[in-house]
N, C-alpha and C positions, 0 to 999 in steps of 0.2 A: 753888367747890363747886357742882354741877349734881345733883340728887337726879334719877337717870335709873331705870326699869325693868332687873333682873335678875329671869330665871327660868330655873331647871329645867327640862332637857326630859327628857324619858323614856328618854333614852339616860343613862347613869352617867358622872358628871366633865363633862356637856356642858351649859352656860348661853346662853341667848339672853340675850346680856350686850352692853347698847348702850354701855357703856364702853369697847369694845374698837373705841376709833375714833382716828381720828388730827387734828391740832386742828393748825392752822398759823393764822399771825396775819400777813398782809399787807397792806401801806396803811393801818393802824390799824384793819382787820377783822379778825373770827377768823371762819375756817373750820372747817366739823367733818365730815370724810368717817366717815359713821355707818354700821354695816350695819342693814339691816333683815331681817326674818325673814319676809317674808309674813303676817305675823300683826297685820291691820290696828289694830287697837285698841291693840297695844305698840306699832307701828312707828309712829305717831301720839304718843302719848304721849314717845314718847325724844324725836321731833323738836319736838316742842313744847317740852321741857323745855330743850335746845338754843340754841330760838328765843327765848326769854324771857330768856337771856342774851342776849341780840343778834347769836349766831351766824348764818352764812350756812351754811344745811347742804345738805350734798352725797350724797346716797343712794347705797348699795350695796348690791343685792340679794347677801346671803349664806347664803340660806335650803340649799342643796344643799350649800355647804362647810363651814359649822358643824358641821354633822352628824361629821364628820371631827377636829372641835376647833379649827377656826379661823375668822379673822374678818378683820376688815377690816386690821389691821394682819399679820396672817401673810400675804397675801396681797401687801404689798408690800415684803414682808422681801426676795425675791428682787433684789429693782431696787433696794432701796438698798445690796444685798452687790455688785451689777453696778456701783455709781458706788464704793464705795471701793477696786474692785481685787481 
């Protein structure tokens, strides 16, 4: 359990929410592709929280597509519907 930053933005239903990352564990590392939101002082604070687990984090600027309700995982929904067919 990783206690990371969620906030409300001023659009409705729409969270700068650093949970919505994707976490892969290779060679007895974990990775954590995180979006960040331009918003220096959250996007600091998620990757810290990350990093104190001993995660290797990977950034993804997602500040233009959230706005829309998505994140770092809707973003690579398409490629994994590409590899099952």
């Amino acid at each position: 359990m990783v206690p990371i930053p969620v906030v409300p933005s001023t659009q409705p239903f729409v969270w700068l929410s650093y949970d919505n990352a994707l976490v892969d564990v290779r060679e007895g590392r974990t990775h954590v592709i995180m979006p960040t939101y331009g918003v220096p002082e959250l996007d600091r604070a998620a990757r810290a929280a990350f990093e104190r687990v001993g995660a290797i984090v990977h950034e993804v600027r997602v500040d233009r597509l959230f706005r829309q309700g998505g994140s770092v995982r809707c973003v690579v929904e398409p490629l994994a519907m590409v590899e099952r067919g």
